[in-house]
Backbone as JSON Lines, residues from 0, in Angstrom:
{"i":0,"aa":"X","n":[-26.29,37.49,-44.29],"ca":[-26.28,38.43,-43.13],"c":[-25.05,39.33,-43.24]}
{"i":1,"aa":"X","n":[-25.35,40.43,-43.14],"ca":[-24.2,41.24,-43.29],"c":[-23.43,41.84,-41.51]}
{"i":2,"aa":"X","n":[-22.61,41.81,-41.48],"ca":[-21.84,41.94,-40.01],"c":[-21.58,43.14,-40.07]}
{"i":3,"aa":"X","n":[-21.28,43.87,-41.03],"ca":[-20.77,45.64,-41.01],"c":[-22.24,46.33,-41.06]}
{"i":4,"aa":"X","n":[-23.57,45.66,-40.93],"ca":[-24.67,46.47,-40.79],"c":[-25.12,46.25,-39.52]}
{"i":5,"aa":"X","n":[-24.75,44.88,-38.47],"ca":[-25.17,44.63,-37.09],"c":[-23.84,45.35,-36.61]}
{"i":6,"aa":"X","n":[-22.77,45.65,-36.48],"ca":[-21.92,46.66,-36.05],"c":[-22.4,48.02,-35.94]}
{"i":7,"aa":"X","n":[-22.16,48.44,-37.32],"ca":[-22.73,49.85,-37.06],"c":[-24.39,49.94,-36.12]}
{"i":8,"aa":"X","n":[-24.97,49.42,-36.5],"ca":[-25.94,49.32,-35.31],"c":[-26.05,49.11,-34.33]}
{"i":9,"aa":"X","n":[-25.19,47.96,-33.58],"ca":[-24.76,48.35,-32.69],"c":[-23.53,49.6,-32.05]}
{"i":10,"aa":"X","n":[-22.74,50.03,-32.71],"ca":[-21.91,51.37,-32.77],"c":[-23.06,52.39,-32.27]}
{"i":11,"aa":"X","n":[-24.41,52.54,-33.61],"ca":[-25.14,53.6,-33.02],"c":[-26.22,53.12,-31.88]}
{"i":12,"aa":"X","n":[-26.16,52.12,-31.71],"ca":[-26.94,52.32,-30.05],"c":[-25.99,52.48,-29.02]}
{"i":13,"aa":"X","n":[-25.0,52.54,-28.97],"ca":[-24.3,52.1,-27.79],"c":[-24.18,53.62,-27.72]}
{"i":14,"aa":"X","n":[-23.31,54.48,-28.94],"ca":[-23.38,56.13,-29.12],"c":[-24.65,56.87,-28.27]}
{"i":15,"aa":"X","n":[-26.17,56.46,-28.62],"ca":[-27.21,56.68,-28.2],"c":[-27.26,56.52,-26.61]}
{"i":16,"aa":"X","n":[-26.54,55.46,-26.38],"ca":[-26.85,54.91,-25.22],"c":[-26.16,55.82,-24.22]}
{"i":17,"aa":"X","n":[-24.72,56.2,-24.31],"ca":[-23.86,56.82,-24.09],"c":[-24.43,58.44,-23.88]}
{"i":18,"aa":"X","n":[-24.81,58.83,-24.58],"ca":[-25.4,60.32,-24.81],"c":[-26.56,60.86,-23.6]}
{"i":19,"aa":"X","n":[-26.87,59.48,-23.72],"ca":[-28.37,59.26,-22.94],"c":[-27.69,59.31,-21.29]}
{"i":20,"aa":"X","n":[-26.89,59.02,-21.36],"ca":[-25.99,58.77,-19.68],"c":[-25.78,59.57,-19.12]}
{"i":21,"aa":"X","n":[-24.84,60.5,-20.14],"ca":[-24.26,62.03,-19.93],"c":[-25.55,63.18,-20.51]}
């Protein structure tokens, strides 16, 4: 399992998520 590929994925949902707010 790689941890620097569930990070960045989570990084870009949270980005997404964020965007989505504003």
């Amino acid at each position: 399992m790689n941890n620097e590929l569930k990070v960045s994925f989570y990084l870009k949902r949270e980005s997404r998520l964020e965007k989505s707010c504003v």
